[in-house]
PAKE-791522 format. One record per residue (C-alpha): x, y, z; residue number from 1; residue in one letter. Coordinates in steps of 0.05 Angstrom, whole numbers, plus 5000, padded with zeros to 4 digits. Layout:
REM residues N
{east->X&north->Y&up->Z&k->NUM&r->a}
...
//
This chain:
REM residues 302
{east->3532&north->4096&up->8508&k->1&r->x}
{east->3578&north->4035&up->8520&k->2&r->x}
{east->3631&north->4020&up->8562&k->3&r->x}
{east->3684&north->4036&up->8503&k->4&r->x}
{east->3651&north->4103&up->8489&k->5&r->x}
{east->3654&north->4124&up->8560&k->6&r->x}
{east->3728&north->4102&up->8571&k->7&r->x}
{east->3738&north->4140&up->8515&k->8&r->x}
{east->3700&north->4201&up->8529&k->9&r->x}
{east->3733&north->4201&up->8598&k->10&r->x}
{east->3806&north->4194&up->8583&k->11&r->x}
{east->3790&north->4259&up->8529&k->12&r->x}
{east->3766&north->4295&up->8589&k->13&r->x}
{east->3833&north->4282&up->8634&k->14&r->x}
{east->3877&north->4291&up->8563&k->15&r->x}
{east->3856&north->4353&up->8555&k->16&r->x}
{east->3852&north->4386&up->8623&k->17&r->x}
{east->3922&north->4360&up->8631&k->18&r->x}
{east->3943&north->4389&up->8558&k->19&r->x}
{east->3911&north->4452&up->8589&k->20&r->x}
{east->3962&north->4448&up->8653&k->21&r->x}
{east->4019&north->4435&up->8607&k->22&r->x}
{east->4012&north->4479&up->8556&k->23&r->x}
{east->4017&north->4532&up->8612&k->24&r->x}
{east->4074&north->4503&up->8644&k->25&r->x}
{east->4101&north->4518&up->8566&k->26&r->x}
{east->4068&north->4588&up->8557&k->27&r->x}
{east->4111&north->4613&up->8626&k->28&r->x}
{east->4174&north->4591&up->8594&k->29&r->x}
{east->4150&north->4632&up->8527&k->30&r->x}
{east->4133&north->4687&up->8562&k->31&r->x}
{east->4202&north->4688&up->8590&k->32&r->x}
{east->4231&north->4684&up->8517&k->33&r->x}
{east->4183&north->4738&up->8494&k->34&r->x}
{east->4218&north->4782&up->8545&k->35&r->x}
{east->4283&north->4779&up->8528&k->36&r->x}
{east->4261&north->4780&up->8457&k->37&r->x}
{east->4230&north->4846&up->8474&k->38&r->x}
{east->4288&north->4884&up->8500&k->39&r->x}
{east->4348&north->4847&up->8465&k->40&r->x}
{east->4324&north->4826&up->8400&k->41&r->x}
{east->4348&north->4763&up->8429&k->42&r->x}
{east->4331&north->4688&up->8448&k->43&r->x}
{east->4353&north->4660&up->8512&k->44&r->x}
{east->4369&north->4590&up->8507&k->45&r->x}
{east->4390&north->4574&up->8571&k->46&r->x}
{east->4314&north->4585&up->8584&k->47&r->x}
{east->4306&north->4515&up->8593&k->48&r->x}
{east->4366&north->4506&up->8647&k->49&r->x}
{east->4349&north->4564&up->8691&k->50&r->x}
{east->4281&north->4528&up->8704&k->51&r->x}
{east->4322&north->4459&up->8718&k->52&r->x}
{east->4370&north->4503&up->8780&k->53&r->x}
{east->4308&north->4540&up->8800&k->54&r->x}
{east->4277&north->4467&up->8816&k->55&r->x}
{east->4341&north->4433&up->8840&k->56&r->x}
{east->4357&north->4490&up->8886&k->57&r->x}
{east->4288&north->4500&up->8923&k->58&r->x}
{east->4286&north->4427&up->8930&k->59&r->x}
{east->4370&north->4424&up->8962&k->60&r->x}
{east->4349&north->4485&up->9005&k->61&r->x}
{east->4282&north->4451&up->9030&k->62&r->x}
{east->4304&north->4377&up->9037&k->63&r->x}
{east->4362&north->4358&up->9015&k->64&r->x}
{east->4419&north->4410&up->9052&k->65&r->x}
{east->4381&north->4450&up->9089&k->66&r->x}
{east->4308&north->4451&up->9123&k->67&r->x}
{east->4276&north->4516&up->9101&k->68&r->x}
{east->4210&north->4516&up->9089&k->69&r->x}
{east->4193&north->4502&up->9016&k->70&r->x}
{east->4163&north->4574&up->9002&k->71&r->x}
{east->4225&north->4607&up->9022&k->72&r->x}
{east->4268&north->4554&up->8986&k->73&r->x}
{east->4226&north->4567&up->8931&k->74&r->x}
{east->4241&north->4643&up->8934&k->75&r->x}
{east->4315&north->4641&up->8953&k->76&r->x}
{east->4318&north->4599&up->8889&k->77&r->x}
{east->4282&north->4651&up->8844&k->78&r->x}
{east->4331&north->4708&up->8873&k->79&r->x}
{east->4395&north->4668&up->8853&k->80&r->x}
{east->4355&north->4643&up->8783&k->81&r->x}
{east->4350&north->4724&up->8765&k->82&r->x}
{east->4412&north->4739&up->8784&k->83&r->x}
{east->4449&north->4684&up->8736&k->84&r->x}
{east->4401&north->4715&up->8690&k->85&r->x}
{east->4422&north->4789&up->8698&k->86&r->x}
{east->4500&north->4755&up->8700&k->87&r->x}
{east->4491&north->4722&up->8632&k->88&r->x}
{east->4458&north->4784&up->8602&k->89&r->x}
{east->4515&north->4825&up->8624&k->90&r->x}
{east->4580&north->4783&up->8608&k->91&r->x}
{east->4555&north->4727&up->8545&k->92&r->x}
{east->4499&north->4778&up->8514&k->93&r->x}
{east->4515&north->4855&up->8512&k->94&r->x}
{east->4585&north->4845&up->8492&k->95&r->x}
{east->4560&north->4807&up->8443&k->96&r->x}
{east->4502&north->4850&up->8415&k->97&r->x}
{east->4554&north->4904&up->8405&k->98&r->x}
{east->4559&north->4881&up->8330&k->99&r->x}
{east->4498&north->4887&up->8299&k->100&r->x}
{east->4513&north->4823&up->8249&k->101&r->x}
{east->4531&north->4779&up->8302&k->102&r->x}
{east->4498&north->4723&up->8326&k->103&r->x}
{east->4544&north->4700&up->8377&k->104&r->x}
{east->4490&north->4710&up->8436&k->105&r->x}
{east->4469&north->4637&up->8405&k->106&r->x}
{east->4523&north->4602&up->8422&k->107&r->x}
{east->4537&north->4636&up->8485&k->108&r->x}
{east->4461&north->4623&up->8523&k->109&r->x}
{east->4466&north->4550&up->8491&k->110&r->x}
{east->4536&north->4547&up->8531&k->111&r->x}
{east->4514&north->4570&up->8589&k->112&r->x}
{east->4450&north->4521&up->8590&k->113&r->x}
{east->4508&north->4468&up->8579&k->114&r->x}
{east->4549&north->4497&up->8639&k->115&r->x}
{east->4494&north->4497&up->8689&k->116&r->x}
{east->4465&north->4430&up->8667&k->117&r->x}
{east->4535&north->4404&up->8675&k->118&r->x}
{east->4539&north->4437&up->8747&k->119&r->x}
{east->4480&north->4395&up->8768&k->120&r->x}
{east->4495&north->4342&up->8741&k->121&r->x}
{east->4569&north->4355&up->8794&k->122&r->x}
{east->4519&north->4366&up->8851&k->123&r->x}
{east->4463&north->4334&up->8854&k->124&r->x}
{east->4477&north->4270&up->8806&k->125&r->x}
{east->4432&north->4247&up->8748&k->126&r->x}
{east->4383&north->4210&up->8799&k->127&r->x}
{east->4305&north->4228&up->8791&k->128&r->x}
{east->4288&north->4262&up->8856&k->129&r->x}
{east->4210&north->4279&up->8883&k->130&r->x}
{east->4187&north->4341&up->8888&k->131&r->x}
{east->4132&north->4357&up->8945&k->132&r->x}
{east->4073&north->4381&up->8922&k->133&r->x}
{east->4044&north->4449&up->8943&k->134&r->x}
{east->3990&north->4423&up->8982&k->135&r->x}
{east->4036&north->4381&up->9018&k->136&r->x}
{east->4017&north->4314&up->8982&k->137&r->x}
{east->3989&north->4294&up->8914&k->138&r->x}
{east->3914&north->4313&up->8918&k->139&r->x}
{east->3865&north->4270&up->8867&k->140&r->x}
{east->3795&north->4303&up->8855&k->141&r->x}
{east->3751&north->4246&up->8821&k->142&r->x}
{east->3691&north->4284&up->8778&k->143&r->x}
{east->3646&north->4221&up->8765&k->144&r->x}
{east->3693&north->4165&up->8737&k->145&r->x}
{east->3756&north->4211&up->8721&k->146&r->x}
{east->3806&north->4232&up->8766&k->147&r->x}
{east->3850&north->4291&up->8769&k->148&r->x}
{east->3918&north->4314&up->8796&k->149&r->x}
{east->3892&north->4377&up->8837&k->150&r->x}
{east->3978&north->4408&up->8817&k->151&r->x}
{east->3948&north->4415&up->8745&k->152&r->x}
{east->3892&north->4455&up->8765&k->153&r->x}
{east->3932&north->4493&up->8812&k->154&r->x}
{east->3991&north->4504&up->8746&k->155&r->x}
{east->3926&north->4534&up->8705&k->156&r->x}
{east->3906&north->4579&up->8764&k->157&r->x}
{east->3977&north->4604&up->8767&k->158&r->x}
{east->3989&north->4611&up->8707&k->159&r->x}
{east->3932&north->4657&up->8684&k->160&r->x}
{east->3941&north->4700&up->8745&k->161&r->x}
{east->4011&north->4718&up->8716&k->162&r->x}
{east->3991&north->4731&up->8648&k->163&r->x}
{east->3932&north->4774&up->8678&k->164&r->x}
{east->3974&north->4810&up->8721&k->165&r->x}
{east->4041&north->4826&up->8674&k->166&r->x}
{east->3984&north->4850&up->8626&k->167&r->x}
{east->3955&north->4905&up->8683&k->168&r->x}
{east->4030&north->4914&up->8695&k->169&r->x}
{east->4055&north->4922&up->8615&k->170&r->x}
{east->3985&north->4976&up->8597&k->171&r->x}
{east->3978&north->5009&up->8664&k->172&r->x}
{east->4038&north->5020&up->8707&k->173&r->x}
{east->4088&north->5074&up->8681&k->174&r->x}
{east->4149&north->5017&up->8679&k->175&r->x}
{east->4112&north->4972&up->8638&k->176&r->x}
{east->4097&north->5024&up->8583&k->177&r->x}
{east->4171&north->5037&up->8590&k->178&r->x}
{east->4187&north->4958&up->8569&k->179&r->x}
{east->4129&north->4973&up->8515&k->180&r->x}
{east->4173&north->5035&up->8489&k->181&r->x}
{east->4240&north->5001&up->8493&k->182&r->x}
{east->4213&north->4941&up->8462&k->183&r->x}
{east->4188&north->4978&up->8405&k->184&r->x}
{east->4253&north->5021&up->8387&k->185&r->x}
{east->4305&north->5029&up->8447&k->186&r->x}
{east->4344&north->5095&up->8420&k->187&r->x}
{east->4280&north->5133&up->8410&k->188&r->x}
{east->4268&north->5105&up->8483&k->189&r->x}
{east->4336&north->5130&up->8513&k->190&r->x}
{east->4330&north->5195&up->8487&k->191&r->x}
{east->4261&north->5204&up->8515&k->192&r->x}
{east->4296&north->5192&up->8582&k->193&r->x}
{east->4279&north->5114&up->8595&k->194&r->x}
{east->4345&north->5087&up->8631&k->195&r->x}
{east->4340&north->5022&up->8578&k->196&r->x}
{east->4391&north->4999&up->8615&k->197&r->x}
{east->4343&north->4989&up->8678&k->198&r->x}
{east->4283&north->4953&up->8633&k->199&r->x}
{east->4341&north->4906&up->8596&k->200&r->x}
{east->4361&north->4884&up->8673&k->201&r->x}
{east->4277&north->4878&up->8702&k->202&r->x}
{east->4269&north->4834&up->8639&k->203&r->x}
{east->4323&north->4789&up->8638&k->204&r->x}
{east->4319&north->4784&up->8716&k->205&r->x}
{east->4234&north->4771&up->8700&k->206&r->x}
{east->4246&north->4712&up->8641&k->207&r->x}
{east->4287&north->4674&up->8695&k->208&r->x}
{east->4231&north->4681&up->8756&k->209&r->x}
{east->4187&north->4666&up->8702&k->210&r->x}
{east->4223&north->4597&up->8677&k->211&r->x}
{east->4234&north->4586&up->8757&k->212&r->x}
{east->4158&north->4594&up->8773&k->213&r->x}
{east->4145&north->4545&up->8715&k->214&r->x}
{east->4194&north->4491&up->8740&k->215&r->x}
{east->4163&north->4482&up->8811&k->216&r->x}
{east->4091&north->4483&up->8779&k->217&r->x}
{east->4106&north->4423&up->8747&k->218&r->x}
{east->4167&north->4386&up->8787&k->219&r->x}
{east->4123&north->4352&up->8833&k->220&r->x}
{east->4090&north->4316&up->8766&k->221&r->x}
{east->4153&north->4306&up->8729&k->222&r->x}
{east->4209&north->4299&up->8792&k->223&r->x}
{east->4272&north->4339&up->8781&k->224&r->x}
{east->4330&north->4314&up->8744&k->225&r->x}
{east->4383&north->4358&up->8709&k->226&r->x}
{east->4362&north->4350&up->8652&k->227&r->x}
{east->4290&north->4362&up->8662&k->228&r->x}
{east->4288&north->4432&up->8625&k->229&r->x}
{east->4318&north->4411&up->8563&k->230&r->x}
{east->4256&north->4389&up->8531&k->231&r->x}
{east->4206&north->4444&up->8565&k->232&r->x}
{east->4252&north->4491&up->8544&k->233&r->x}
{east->4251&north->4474&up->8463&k->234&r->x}
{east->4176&north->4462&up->8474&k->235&r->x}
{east->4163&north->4530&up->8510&k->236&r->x}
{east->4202&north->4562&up->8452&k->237&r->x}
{east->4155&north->4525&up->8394&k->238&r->x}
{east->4098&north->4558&up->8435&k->239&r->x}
{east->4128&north->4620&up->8432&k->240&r->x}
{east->4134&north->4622&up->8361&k->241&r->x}
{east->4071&north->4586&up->8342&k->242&r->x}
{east->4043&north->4645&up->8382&k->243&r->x}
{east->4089&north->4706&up->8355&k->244&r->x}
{east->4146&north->4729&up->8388&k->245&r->x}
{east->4134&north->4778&up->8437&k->246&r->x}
{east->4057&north->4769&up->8440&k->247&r->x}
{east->4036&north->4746&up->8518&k->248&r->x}
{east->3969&north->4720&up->8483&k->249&r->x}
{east->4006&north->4688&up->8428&k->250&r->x}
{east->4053&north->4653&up->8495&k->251&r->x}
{east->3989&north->4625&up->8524&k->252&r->x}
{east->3951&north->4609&up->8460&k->253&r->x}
{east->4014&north->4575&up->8425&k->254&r->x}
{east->4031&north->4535&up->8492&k->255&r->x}
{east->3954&north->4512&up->8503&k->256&r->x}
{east->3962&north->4482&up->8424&k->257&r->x}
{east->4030&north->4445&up->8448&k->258&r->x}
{east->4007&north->4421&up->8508&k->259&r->x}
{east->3937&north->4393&up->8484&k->260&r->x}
{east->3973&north->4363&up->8409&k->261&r->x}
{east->4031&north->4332&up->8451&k->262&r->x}
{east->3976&north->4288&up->8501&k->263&r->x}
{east->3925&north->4272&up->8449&k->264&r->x}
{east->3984&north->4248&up->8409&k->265&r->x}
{east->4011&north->4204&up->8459&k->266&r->x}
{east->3943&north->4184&up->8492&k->267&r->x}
{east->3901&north->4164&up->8431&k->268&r->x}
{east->3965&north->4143&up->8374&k->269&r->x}
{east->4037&north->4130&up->8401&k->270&r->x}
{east->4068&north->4153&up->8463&k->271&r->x}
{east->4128&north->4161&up->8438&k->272&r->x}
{east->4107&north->4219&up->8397&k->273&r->x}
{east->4096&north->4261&up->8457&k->274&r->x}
{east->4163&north->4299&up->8453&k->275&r->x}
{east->4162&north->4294&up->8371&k->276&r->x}
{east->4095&north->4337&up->8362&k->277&r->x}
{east->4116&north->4408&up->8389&k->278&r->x}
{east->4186&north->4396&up->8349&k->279&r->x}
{east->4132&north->4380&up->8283&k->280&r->x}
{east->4097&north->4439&up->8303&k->281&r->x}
{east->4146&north->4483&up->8303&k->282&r->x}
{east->4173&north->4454&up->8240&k->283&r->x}
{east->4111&north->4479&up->8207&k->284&r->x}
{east->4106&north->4545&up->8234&k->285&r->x}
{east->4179&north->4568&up->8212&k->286&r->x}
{east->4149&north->4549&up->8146&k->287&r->x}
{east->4088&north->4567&up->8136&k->288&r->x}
{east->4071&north->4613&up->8195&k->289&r->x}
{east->4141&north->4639&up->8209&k->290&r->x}
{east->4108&north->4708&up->8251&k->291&r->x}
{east->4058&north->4661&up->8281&k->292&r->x}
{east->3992&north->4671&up->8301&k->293&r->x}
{east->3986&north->4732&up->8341&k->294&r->x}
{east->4060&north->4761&up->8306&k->295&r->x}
{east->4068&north->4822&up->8264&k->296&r->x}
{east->4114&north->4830&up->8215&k->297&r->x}
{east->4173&north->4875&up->8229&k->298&r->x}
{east->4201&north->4921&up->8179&k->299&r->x}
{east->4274&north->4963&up->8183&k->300&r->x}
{east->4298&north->5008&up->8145&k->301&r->x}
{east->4365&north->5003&up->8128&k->302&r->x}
//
């Protein structure tokens, strides 16, 4: 095999272990959306943002204003992320939801997004900042003649311990089959005696740790900048819906297919298609795969 071959051969190995790690980073976010989708009917845009405050606060509370250590920034960061969460679900989305026909819970989690991007941008400026990594500094594990970030490895070891473990939680614990009956038809569940109310508030609360988690996974590769969950928050909802809403598998399968198009895209044709292919993709679904590939087709009787 020549030189060429090899280069090749070798570049595909580190493209697609890194598609791997990114298409998790994407399938968190999803899963977040599927939540919300779950017990609202509803998408929450602000997704996206919730990661970028998650990341800017654990790095202010670490570094920047204070000198906690970086797990308890972290965690500190999560709580406040899931309580904006259970805020926006309470004053911009059930008032909202309280007319069947309406669709203003668009342009109210867009706006909030908006408000806490422009919030950042007030307090911590538009500068690129680093992010440590977890193992204190950026580990590279060299397998022959290709290298690897060890953060991607650890993002893939993260990231299917989560879906693993809200799958246990959803089919064996009696408050996951509770989310199961309220996602599946919430007055039937209220008058069997589920407080709704009480799975609407763990979800919400959930998609924001969720978004959070995703955000400090992959900081230390990307650095944090207010606007940083813009794009992984459009890209984690293409991978929700090239999976099926509301299907975890569909969340990890549809963000693996993201993550792998985006870097073979911008590794072997253009780089500047990188952001362009999960938009493309999702493009295609809504048209020709609009339940995706692990959706189901929901009928209501009206």
């Amino acid at each position: 095999m020549g030189y060429a071959k090899i280069g090749g051969v070798i570049l595909l190995f580190q493209v697609l272990i890194s598609g791997l790690a990114l298409g998790c980073i994407y399938a968190l976010v999803a899963m977040g959306y599927n939540l919300t989708f779950w017990t609202l009917k509803i998408i929450n845009f602000a997704q996206g943002d919730l990661l970028m405050i998650v990341v800017m606060l654990s790095l202010s509370f670490g570094i920047l204003w204070s000198k906690l250590p970086m797990v308890l920034a972290v965690i500190i960061a999560l709580i406040i992320a899931a309580l904006f969460g259970v805020l926006l679900q309470k004053v911009a989305i059930s008032p909202l939801l309280k007319n069947p026909s309406s669709s203003g819970w668009i342009v109210s989690t867009m706006g909030a997004g908006i408000v806490l991007q422009s919030i950042a941008v007030m307090l911590w400026g538009t500068i690129e900042m680093a992010f440590p990594y977890f193992l204190g500094k950026q580990v590279i594990i060299r397998i022959s003649s290709a290298t690897l970030d060890m953060q991607w490895l650890i993002i893939m070891g993260v990231t299917l311990a989560i879906v693993l473990l809200f799958e246990i939680f959803v089919d064996n614990t009696i408050f996951g089959k509770a989310i199961k009956a309220t996602a599946a038809d919430k007055f039937a569940a209220r008058a069997m005696g589920i407080n709704t109310d009480k799975i609407v508030i763990f979800s919400v609360a959930s998609s924001s740790v969720l978004a959070g988690i995703a955000g400090v996974l992959i900081a230390p590769i990307l650095s944090a900048n207010p606007y940083m969950g813009s794009m992984i928050g459009i890209k984690g909802f293409a991978a929700a819906v090239l999976g099926g809403m509301g299907s975890t598998k569909g969340a990890l399968v549809g963000g693996i297919i993201i993550g792998i198009s985006e870097l073979l895209a911008s590794g072997f044709i253009n780089p500047a298609l990188k952001d362009a292919v999960s938009l493309l993709i999702l493009f295609g679904v809504l048209v020709f795969l609009p339940n995706g590939i692990f959706g189901q087709q929901y009928y209501e009787k009206v």
